[in-house]
Structures are given as C-alpha cells and as structure tokens.
TINUDO-859697 format. One line per 3 residues: their letters; for each residue x, y, z of C-alpha. Coordinates in Angstrom, 3 decimals, decimal comma, padded with zeros to 6 digits, always signed. Each point is the difference from the previous one (the first is absolute). Layout:
residues N
A	X/Y/Z; ...
end
This chain:
residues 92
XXX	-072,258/+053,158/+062,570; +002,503/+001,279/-002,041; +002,969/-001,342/+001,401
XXX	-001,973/-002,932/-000,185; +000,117/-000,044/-003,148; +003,545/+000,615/-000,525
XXX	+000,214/+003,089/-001,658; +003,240/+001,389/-000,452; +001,354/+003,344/+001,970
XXX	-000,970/+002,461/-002,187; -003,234/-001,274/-001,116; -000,488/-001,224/+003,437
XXX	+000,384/+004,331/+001,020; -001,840/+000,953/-002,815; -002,976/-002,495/+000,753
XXX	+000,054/+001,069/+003,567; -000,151/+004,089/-001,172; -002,646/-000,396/-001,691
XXX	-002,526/-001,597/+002,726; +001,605/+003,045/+002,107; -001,167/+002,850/-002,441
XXX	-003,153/-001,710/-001,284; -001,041/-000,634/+003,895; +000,748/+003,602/+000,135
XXX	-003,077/+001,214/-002,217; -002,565/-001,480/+002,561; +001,161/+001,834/+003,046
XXX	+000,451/+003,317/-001,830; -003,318/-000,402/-001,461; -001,063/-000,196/+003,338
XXX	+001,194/+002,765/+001,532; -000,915/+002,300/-002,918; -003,774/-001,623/+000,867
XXX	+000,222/+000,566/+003,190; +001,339/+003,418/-000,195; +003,377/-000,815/+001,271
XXX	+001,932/+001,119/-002,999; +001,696/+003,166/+001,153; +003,003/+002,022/-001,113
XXX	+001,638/-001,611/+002,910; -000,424/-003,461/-001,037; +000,998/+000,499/-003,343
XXX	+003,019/+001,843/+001,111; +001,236/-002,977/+002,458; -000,449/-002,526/-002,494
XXX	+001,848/+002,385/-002,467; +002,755/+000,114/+002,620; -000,094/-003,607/+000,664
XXX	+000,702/-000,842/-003,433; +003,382/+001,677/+000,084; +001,182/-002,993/+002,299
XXX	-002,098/-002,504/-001,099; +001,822/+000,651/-003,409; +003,750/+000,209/+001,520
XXX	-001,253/-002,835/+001,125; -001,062/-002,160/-002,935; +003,662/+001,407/-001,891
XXX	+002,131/-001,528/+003,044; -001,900/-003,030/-000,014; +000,510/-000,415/-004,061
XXX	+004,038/+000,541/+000,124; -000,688/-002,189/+003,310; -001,545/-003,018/-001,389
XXX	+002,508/-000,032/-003,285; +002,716/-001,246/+002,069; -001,888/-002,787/+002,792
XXX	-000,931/-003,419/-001,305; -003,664/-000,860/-000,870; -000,465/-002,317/+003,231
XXX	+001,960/+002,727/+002,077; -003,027/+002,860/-000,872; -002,505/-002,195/+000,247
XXX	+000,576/-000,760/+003,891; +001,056/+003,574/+000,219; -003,799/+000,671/-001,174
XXX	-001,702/-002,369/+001,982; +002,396/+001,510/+003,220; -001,853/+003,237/-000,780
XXX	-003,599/-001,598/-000,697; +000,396/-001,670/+003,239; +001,093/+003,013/+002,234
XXX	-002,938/+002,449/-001,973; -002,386/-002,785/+000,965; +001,354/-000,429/+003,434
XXX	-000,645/+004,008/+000,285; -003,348/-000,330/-001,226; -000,834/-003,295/+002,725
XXX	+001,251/+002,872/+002,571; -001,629/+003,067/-000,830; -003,367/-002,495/-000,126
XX	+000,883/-000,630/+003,853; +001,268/+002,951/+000,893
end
C-alpha cells in the first residue's frame, strides 16, 4: 500500500517502521498473557535490537545515495523473497 501510494524513501521507511513496532504490541501482549514473557525473551529481543538497529543506520546512509525507483524495487525484491519464505515455511 504504501509504495502504492508513492511515498518517498524516507517516509516510505518510516511508514513501514511504524506498522513493524505497532504490530509488535499485539504479540508481546500475548505472550505476557499467556505467560510467555520471560527474562529470556526479553533478553533476545534486547539482543536483536542491536542488529536490527545497525541495520536501520546502514540502510539510512544506504538509501541517501540510490534513486527513488532504484529502492523501491530493491524493497519489493525483499517483500517478495520474505513472502516467498513465508509460502515455504507454510509447506514445509
């Protein structure tokens, strides 16, 4: 939808960020009711945020220097291969 749209890069990122953490409140509110919110949990996704923030600072110093049409394939590459992922985890 939001390339749809045609939002530029870095609202584009931003836009896309935000359905990530706000889709994040749901499952942790789930595991806390289901009793799944350990110390371990909370320490992997503390230690997955140190490279899903690397991450996010490449891909800003990234995106300054490849043309608008250029990222947007480059995200819809990615879309399609996470989806592809998903299609094959669902099969098996």
């Amino acid at each position: 939808y939001f390339l749809a749209v045609g939002l530029e890069r870095d609202r584009l990122v931003a836009a896309i960020g935000m359905v990530f953490v706000v889709g994040a409140f749901p499952i942790y509110a789930a595991y806390f009711a289901a009793g799944r919110l350990s110390e371990d949990v909370l320490l992997a996704t503390a230690l997955a945020l140190v490279p899903a923030l690397a991450g996010q600072w490449c891909g800003a110093h990234f995106r300054q220097f490849v043309p608008h049409e250029t990222f947007r394939r480059i995200v819809l590459v990615f879309f399609l291969i996470g989806g592809l992922d998903m299609v094959r985890r669902g099969f098996f």
